[in-house]
KESESE-48880 format. One line per 5 residues: number of its first residue (from 1); for each residue x, y, z of C-alpha. Coordinates in Angstrom, 1 decimal, padded with zeros to 4 digits. Each point is the difference from the previous one (the first is absolute). Layout:
<lumros>
NUM	X,Y,Z  ...
</lumros>
This chain:
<lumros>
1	-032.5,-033.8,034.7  001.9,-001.2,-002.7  -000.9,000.9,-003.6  001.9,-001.2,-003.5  000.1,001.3,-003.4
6	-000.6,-002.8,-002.6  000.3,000.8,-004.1  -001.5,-001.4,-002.5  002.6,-001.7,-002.4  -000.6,002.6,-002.6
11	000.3,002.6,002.0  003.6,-001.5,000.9  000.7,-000.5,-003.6  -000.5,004.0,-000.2  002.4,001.0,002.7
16	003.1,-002.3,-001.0  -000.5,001.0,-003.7  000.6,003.8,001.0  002.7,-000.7,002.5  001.6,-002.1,-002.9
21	-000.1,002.7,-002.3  000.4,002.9,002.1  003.8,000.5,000.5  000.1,-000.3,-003.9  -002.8,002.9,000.0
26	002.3,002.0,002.4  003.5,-001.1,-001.9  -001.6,001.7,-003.0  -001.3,002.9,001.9  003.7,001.1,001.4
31	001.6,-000.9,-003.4  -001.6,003.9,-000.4  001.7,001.1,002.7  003.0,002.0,-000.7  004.1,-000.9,001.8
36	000.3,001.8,002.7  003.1,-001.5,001.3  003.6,002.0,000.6  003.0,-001.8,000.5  001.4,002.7,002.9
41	-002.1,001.8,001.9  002.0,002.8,001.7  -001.9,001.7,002.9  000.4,004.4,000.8  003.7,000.0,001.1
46	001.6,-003.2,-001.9  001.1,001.7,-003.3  002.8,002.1,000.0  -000.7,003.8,-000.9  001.3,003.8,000.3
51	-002.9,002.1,000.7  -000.3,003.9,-001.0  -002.4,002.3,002.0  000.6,003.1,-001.8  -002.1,002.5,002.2
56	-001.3,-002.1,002.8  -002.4,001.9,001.9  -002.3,000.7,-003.1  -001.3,-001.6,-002.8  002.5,000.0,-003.3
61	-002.1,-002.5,-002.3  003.1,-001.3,-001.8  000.5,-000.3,-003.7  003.1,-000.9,-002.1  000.8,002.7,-002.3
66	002.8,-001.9,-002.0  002.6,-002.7,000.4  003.2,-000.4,-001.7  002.8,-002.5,000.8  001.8,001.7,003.0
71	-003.0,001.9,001.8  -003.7,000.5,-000.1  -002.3,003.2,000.9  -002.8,-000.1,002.0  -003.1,002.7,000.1
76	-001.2,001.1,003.5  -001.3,002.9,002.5  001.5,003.3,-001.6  003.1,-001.8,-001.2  001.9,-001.9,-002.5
81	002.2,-003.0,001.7  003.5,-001.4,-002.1  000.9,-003.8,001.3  002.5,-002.1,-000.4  -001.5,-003.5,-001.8
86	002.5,-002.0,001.8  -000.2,001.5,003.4  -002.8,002.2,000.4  002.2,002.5,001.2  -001.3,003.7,-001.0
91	002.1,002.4,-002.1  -000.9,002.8,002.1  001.8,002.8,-002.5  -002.9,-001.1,-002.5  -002.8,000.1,002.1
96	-002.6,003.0,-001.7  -002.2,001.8,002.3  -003.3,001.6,-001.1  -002.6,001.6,002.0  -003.1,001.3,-000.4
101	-000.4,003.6,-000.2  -001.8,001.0,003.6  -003.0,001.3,-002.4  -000.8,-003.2,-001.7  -000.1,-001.4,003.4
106	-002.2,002.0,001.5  -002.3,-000.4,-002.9  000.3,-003.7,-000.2  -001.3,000.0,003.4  -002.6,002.5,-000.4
111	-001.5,-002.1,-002.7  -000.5,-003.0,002.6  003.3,-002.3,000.1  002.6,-000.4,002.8  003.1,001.0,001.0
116	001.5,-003.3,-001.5  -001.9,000.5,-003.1  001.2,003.4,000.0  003.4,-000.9,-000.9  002.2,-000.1,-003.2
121	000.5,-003.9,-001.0  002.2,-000.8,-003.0  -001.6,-002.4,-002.7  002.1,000.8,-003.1  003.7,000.0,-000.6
126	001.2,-000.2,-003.8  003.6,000.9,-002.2  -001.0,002.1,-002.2  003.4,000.7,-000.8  003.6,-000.4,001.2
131	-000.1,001.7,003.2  -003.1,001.5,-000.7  -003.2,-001.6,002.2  -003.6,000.2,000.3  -001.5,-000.3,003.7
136	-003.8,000.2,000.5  -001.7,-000.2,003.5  -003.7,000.4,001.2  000.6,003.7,001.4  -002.3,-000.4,002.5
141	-003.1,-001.4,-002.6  001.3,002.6,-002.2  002.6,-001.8,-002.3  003.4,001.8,-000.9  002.7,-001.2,-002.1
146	003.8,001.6,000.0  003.2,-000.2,-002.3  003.1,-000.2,001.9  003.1,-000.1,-001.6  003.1,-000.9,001.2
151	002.6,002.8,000.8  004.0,-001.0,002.1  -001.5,-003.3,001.0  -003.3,001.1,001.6  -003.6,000.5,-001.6
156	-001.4,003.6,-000.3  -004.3,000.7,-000.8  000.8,001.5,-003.3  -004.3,000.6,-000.5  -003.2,-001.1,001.0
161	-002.9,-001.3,-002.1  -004.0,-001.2,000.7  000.0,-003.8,000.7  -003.6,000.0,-001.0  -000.3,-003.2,-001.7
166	003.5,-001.8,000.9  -000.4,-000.1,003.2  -002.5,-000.8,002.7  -002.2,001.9,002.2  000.0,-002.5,003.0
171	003.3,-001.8,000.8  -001.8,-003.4,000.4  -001.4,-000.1,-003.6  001.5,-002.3,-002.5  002.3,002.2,-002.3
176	001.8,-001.3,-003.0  002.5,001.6,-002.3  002.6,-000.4,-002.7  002.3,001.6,-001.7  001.1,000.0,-003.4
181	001.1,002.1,-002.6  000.4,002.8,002.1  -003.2,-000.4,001.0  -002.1,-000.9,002.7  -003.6,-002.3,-000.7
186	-001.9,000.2,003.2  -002.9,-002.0,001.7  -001.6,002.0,003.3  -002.8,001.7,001.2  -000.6,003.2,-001.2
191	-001.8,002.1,002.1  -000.7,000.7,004.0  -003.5,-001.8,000.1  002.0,-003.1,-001.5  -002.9,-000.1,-002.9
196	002.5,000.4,-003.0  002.2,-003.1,-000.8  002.3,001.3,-002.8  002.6,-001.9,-002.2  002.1,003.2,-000.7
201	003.1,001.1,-002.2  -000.4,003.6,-000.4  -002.0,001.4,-002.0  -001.7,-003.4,-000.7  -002.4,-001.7,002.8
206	-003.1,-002.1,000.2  -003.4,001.2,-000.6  -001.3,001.9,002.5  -002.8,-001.9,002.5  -000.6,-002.7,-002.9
211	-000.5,-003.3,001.6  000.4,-001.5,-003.5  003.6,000.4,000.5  000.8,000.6,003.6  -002.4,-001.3,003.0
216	001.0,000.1,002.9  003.7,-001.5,-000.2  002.6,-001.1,001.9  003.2,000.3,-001.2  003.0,-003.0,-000.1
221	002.7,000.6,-001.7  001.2,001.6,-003.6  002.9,-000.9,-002.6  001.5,000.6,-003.5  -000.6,-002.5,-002.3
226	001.1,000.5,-003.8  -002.2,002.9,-000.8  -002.2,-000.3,002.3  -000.5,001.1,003.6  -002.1,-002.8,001.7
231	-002.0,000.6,004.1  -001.1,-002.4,001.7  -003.0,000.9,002.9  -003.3,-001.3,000.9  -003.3,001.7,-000.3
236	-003.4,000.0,000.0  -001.3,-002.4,-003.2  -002.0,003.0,-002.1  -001.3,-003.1,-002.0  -001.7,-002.1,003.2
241	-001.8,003.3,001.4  -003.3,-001.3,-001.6  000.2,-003.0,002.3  001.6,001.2,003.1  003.8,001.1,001.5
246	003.0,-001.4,-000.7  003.4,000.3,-000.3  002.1,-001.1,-003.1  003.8,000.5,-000.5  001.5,001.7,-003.1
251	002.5,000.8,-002.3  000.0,003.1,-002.2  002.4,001.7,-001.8  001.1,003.1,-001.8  002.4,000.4,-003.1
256	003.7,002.0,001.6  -000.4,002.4,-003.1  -004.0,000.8,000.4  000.1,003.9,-001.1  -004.1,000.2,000.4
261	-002.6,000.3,-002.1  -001.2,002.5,-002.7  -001.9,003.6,001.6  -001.9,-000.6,003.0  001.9,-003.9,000.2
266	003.6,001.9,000.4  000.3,-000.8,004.2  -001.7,-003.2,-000.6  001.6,-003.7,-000.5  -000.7,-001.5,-003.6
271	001.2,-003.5,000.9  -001.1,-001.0,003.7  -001.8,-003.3,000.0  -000.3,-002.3,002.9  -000.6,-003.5,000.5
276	-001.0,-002.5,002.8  002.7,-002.3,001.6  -001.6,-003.1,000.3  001.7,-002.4,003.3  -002.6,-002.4,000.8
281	-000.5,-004.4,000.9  -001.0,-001.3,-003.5  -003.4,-002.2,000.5  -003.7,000.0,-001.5  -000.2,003.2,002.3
286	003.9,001.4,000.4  000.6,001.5,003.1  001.6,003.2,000.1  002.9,002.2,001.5  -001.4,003.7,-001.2
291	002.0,002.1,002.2  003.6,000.9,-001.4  001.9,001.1,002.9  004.1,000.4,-001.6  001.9,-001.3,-002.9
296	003.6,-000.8,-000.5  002.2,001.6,-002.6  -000.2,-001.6,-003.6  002.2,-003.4,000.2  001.8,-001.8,-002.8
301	000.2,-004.1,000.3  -001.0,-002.9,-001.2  -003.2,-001.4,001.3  -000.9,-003.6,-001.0  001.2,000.6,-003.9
306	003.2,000.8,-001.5  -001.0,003.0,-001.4  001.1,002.9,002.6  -003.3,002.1,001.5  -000.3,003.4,001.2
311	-002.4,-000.3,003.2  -001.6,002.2,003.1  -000.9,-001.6,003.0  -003.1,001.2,002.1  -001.1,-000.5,002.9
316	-004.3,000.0,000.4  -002.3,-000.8,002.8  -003.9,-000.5,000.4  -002.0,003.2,001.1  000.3,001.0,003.9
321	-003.4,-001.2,000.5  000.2,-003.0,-001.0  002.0,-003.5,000.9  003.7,000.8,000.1  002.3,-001.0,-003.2
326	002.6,000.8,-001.5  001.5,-000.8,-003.4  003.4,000.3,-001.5  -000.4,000.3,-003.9  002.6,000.5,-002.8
331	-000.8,001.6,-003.4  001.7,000.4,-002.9  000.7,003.5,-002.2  -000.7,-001.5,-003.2  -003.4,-000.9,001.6
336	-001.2,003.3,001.0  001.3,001.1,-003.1  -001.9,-002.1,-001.9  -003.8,000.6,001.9  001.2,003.8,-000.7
341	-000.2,-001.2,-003.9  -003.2,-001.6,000.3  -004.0,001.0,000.3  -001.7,002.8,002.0  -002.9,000.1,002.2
346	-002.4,002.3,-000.1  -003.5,000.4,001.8  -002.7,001.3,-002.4  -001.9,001.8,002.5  -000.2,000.5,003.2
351	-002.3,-003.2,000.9  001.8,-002.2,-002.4  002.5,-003.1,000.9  003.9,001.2,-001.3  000.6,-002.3,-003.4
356	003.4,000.4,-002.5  -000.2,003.0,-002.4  -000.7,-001.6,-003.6  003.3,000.0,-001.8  -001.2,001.2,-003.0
361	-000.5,003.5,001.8  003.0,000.5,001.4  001.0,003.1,-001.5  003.4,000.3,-001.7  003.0,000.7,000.8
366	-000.2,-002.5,003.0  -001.2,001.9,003.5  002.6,000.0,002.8  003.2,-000.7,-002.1  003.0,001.8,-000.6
371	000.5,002.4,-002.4  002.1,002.7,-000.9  -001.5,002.6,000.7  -003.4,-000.2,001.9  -001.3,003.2,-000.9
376	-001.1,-000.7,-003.4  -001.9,-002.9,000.9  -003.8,000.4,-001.3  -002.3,000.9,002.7  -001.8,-003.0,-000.6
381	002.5,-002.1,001.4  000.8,002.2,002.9  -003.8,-000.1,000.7  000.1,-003.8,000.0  002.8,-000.4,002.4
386	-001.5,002.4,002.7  -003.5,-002.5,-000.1  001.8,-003.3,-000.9  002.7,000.2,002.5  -000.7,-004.1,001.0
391	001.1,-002.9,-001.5  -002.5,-003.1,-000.5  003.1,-002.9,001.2  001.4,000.0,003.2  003.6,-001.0,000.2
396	000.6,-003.4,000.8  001.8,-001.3,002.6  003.8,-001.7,-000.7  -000.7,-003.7,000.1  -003.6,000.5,000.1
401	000.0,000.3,003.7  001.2,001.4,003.3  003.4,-001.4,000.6  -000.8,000.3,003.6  -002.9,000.4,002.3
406	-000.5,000.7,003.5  -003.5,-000.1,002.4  000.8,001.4,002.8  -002.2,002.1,002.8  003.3,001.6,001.3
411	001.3,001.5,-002.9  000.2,001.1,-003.7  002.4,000.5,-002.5  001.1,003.8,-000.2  003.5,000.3,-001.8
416	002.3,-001.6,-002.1  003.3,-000.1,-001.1  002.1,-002.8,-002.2  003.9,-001.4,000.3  000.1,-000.5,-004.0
421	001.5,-003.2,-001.5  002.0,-001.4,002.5  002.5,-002.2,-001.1  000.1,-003.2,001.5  002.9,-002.5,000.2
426	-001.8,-001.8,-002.9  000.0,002.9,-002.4  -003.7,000.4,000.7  -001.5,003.1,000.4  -003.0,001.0,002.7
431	-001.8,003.0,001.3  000.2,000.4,003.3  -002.9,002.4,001.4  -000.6,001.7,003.5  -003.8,001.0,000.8
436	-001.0,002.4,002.8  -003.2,-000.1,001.5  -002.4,001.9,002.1  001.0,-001.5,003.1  004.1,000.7,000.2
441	001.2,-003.5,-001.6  002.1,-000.1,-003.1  -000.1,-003.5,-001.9  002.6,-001.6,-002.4  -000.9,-001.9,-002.3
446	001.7,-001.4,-003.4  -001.9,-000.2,-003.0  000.4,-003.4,-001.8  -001.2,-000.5,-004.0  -000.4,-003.4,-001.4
451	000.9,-001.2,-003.0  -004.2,-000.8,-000.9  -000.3,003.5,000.3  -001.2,000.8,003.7  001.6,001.1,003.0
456	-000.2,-000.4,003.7  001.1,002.5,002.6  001.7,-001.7,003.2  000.1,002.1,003.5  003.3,-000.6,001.3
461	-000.3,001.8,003.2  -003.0,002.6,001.2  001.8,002.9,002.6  -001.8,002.4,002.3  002.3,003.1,-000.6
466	-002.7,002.6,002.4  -002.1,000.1,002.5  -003.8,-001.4,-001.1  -002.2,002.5,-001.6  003.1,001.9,-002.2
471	000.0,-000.4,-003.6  002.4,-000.3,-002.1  000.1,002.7,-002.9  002.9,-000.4,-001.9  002.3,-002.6,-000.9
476	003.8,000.5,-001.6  002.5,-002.4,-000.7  003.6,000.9,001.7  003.3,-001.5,-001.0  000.8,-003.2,001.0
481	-002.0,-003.1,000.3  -003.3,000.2,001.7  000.5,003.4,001.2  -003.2,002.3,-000.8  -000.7,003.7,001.4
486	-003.5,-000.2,001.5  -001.5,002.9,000.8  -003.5,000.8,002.4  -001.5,003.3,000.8  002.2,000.8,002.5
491	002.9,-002.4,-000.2  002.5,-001.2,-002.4  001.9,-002.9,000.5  003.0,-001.9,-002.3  -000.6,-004.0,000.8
496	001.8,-003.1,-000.8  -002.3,-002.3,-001.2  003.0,-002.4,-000.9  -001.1,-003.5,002.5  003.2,-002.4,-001.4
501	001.4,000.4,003.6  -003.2,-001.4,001.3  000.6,-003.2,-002.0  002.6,-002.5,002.0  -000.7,-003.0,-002.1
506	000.3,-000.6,-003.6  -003.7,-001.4,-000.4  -001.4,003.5,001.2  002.1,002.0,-001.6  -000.8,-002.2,-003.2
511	-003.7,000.3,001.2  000.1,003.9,-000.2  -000.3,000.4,-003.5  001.7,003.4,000.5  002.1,000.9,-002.9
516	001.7,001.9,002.2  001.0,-002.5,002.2  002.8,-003.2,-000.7  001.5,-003.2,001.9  003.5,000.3,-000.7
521	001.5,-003.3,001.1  003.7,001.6,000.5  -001.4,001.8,002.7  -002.8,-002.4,001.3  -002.1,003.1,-000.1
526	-003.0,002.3,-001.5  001.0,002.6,-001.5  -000.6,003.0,-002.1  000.6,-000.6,-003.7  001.4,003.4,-000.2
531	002.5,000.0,002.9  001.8,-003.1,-000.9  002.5,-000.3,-002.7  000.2,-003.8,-000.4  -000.8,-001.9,-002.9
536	-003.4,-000.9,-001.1  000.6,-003.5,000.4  000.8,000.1,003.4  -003.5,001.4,000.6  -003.3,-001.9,000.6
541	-003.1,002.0,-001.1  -003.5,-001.6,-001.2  -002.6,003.3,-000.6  -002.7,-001.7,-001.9  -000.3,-003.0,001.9
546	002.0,000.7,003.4  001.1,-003.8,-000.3  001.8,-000.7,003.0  001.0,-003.0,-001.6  002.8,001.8,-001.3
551	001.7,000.3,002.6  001.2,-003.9,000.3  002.8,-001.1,-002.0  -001.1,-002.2,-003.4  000.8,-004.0,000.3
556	003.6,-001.0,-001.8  001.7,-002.8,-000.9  002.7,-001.6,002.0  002.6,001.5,-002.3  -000.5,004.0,000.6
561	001.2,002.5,-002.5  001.0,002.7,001.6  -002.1,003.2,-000.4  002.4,003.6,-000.1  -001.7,003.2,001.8
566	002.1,002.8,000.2  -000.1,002.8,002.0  000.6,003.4,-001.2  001.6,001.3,003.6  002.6,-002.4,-000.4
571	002.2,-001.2,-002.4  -001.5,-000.6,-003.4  001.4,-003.7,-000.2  -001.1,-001.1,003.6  -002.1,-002.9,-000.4
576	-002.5,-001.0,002.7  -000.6,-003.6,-000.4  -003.8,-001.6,000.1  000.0,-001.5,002.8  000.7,003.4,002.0
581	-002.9,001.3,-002.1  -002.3,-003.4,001.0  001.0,000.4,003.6  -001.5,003.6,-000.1  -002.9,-001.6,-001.8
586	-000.5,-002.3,002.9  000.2,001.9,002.9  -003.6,001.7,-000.4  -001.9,-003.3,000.3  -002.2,001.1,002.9
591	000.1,-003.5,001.6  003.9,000.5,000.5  -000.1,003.4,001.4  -001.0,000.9,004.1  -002.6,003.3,-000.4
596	-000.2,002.5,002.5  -003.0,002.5,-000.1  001.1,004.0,000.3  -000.4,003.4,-000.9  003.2,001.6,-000.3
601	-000.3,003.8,-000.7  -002.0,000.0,-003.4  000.9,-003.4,-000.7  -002.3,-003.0,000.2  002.3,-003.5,001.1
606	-000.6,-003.3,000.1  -003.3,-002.5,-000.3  -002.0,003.3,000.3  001.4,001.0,-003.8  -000.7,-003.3,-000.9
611	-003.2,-000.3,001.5  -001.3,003.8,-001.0  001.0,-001.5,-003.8  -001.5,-003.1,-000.6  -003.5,000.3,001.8
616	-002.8,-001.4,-001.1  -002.8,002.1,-001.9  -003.6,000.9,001.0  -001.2,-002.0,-002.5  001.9,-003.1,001.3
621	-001.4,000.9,003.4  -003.6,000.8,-000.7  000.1,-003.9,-001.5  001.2,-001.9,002.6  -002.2,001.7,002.8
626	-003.4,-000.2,-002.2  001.2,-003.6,-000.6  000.5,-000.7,003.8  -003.2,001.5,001.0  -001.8,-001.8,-002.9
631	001.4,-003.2,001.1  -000.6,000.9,003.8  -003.8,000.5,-000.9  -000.5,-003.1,-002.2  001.6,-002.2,002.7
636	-002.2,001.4,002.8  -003.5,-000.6,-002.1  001.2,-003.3,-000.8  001.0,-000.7,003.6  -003.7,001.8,001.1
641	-001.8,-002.3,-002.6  001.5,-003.7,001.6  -000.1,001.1,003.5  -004.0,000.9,-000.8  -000.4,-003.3,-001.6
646	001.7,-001.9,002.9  -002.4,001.1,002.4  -003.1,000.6,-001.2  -002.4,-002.5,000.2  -001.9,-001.8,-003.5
651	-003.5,001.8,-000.1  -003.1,-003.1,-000.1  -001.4,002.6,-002.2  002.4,001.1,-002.5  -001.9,001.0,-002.6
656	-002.1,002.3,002.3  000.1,003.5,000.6  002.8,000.9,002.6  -003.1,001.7,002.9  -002.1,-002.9,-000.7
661	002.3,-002.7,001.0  000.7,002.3,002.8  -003.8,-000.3,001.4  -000.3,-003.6,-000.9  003.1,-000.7,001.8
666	-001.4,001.7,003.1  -003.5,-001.8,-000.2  001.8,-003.2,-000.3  002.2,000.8,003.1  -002.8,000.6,001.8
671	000.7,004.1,000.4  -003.9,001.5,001.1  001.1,003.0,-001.2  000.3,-001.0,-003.7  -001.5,001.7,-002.6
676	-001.5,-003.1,-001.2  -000.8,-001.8,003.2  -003.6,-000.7,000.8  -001.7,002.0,002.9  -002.3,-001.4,002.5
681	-003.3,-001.4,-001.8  001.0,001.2,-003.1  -000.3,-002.9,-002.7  002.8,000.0,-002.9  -001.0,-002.2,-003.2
686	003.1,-001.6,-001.8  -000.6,-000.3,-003.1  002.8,-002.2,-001.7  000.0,000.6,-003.6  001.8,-003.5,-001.4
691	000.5,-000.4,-003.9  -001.2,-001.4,-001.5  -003.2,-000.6,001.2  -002.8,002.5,-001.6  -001.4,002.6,002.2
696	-002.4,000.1,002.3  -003.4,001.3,-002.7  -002.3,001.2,003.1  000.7,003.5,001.4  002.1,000.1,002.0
701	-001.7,002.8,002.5  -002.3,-003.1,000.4  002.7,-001.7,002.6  001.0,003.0,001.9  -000.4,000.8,003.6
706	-001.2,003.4,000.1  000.6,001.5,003.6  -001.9,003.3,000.3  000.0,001.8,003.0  -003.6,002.1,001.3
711	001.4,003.1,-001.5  000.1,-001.3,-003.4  003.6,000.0,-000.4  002.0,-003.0,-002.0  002.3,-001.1,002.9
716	002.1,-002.5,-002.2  000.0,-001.5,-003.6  002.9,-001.8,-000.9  000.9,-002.9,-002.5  003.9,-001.4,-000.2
721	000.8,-001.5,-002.9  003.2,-001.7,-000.1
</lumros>
């Protein structure tokens, strides 16, 4: 049996209006969605590296303890490794070796931990002097710090001290410290239960279990800044508990000569104040990035303006539990600075929403500056610092917004590290950043202001460095171009992110936007800015557009001038004339050029460079196969609506219902089985109502044939009006 679906024109009317207006409905929808492309993609294996194990058959949860130019320290298992930046190669005579004493592990493992846990990791390494240094290690979850000095070219313990406060109990707990002054500002956990975060700088510390000040944190990062010390970390928001759990980041910070307060106020700080970092989507309802997880050093550039700007980048992701972001923000100093000058919050009681402190009662001198000596400050003020520790402004975001954002179920953003200011062959100047993530990939990306004071952030390539499931802790920038010290639990490795090789043509290498990366057209070859010595003339580089376009020669006249490029290797007077410089031009057009596919060592060849370059994006994509699929369904219920009209037959009846010109069809056919056809000696009256001719005025139960069987029941009534 054959059945068809008919519409009813408006019903049709309904269905071509949303297919009209749906691809602008979903064009709108991923106009929220954020870039995830990356110009290289480098699978585990393709990016050149030199890996350090340290101990190998335990655990040695890695930290970099300092960096100069010519060699950087890393923190593990019991010991105290010296590398070479360039080479990794270890400078064994400066390796330091501290145990634990056999009684603090026994007792670290009486208390419940393992035989890993059990273990002296080092987390602190500072100069307090010329050859004088400060070590500090977890001591088996009892925290020690030593002074060696150095003595005939080797360091000797010259005295122990109680790390309580500097340094952590459990080696995998953020731990933050700087030095300055001769002295050390810590941020850590303070106790074996891990229930006392402390900001420390003996004698001074945080108050003691007061979430007002302290809840829960997390510590980032810390730095000197003027006359301040400033730590960054994430907690527990004290000022949302009335509405639920969540988790806000911050920055506080102390004054570098805070002495304490008066009497009972003397191991207390009288300037800690702390404010939110605000990284979120702008909109009606912003959407926000509340979890600080590192922070670069404070940068110097110019961003968008030509006034030069002081800046921190961050990186920030959405809680665990919820859909996976991550944010890349930037802030500037003289805007924490200036939320640290504004209104306090303060909840009135306990039930009560947190509102700014009236102005008028802020007591004087200011709470939470600088002064020169701290322990003549009124009591009063001292008082109002320990309750009014918050700021009411968050600090806004540079540019009012993420400069980059990522979605992703496979990772999030764990640590960053910035390439300052890279000069380019146009005298511009870019941040290049590299950001870790939870899952073993390292991303570079350069950071690109605009003149109407934005910025966008473009991912030039996106490398799997380890195995999935190892997160990247630390980041550190090494000498040379794209090289960066990455460091993992158990594994440190110095990579080459530097892809100009990768680059045969001039277009992609153009495309790359890498301010490392140049076309010089003497060579016919992408190179490393810093490698090559020729002049800047002779080098094709486009970072703000990545205008391949540049890479073809401009139109001349018939009559050429000839155009002098000089090459410092040779003589200073040898000329190279244009058209040697056109020719070199010419050669990357891609239609005059054979392209062979390969992989050769760590180096991408051929269409595949040019192909993993210019793809298309998701966006792109999702349009074209919800366009195809729209059109594919629009075409098939037109094609179902003609081929029904073809072949059904014109009703007699078409104003009747659909079943009853069913049944009168089968009467009129002659089917017995109708549901209208008369049965044997059963009478049927057809009445046929014609306008307009009046209605019949007598009853009309007078002309009915009334079958009724012996037992009383009414076999059949039935009147048909048509």
């Amino acid at each position: 049996m054959l059945y068809t679906w008919k519409l009813n024109p408006k019903r049709w009317r309904q269905i071509l209006i949303s297919y009209l207006f749906l691809p602008h409905i979903l064009d709108s929808c991923y106009a929220w969605l954020p870039d995830t492309s990356s110009k290289v993609i480098n699978a585990l294996g393709q990016i050149s590296s030199i890996k350090f194990t340290g101990n190998a058959t335990h655990p040695d949860h890695f930290t970099v303890l300092n960096q100069d130019s010519n060699s950087i320290i890393l923190g593990g298992r019991n010991t105290v490794y010296n590398l070479s930046v360039y080479d990794f190669a270890e400078h064994k005579e400066w390796r330091l070796t501290w145990l634990s004493s056999e009684a603090h592990s026994q007792l670290c493992q009486l208390k419940g931990k393992s035989e890993d846990d059990c273990q002296n990791y080092i987390r602190i390494l500072v100069s307090l002097a010329p050859g004088l240094l400060l070590v500090c290690g977890t001591n088996s979850y009892k925290p020690l710090c030593r002074h060696y000095t150095l003595l005939n070219g080797r360091y000797k313990v010259e005295k122990e001290l109680d790390g309580i406060g500097v340094c952590s109990y459990n080696p995998e707990h953020n731990n933050t410290a700087v030095q300055t002054n001769g002295q050390i500002f810590a941020a850590t956990i303070a106790d074996f239960s891990e229930r006392d975060p402390v900001i420390y700088r003996e004698p001074q510390r945080t108050e003691l279990s007061d979430l007002k000040q302290l809840n829960a944190p997390n510590f980032v990062s810390s730095m000197p800044y003027g006359d301040y010390i400033f730590f960054f970390f994430r907690e527990t928001a004290v000022e949302y508990i009335n509405c639920g759990k969540i988790i806000y980041s911050r920055v506080a910070r102390v004054c570098r000569d805070d002495k304490g307060g008066p009497h009972q106020f003397g191991d207390r700080w009288t300037s800690f104040l702390k404010a939110r970092l605000n990284c979120s989507l702008p909109g009606e309802y912003p959407f926000y990035f509340d979890e600080i997880q590192s922070t670069s050093e404070i940068i110097e550039g110019k961003y968008g303006s030509d006034l030069s700007q002081q800046i921190i980048y961050g990186t920030l992701t959405t809680p665990s539990n919820a859909i996976g972001g991550s944010a890349i923000c930037a802030y500037n100093m003289k805007d924490i600075i200036r939320v640290f000058e504004g209104s306090f919050k303060y909840q009135e009681s306990m039930n009560s929403n947190w509102l700014p402190f009236p102005k008028e009662k802020v007591p004087e001198p200011r709470p939470g500056q600088c002064v020169r000596d701290s322990r003549i400050l009124p009591e009063s003020v001292v008082n109002f610092v320990k309750t009014h520790s918050l700021m009411e402004e968050a600090v806004p975001a540079l540019f009012g917004q993420p400069i980059l954002v990522r979605v992703s179920l496979q990772y999030r953003f764990t640590a960053i590290t910035v390439d300052p200011q890279v000069l380019t062959t146009t005298d511009e100047k870019f941040d290049v950043l590299y950001v870790g993530t939870d899952d073993g990939r390292v991303l570079k990306i350069v950071n690109i202001p605009t003149n109407e004071g934005s910025a966008k952030a473009v991912v030039i390539s996106e490398n799997r460095l380890f195995p999935n499931g190892t997160p990247v802790k630390e980041l550190k920038i090494a000498p040379g171009y794209g090289r960066v010290v990455v460091v993992s639990r158990d594994e440190v490795k110095l990579a080459n992110f530097n892809h100009c090789s990768a680059a045969e043509h001039c277009q992609d290498c153009v495309a790359l936007q890498d301010p490392h990366c140049a076309w010089d057209v003497r060579q016919s070859a992408c190179v490393s800015v810093d490698a090559v010595s020729t002049l800047k003339r002779a080098l094709i580089q486009d970072v703000s557009r990545g205008d391949g376009k540049k890479c073809w020669s401009p139109p001349t006249e018939n009559k050429k001038v000839p155009t002098k490029v000089y090459d410092k290797s040779n003589d200073e007077n040898e000329v190279i004339p244009e058209e040697k410089v056109t020719d070199s031009l010419l050669k990357t057009s891609d239609d005059d050029l054979e392209c062979e596919d390969g992989l050769t060592g760590n180096r991408i060849t051929g269409c595949a460079v040019r192909q993993h370059l210019v793809i298309y994006t998701a966006k792109t994509l999702h349009i074209v196969v919800v366009c195809a699929s729209l059109a594919a369904l629009l075409i098939g219920f037109i094609a179902g609506y003609l081929f029904s009209r073809r072949f059904h037959p014109q009703s007699h009846y078409p104003d009747a219902p659909f079943i009853e010109q069913h049944n009168h069809l089968d009467r009129l056919n002659g089917n017995p089985n109708g549901f209208l056809t008369p049965r044997a000696n059963k009478a049927v009256n057809l009445v046929v109502n014609v306008p307009p001719s009046p209605p019949p005025k007598k009853d009309n139960l007078e002309t009915k044939d009334l079958n009724i069987a012996s037992d009383g029941t009414l076999q059949k009534i039935k009147k048909t009006y048509i």
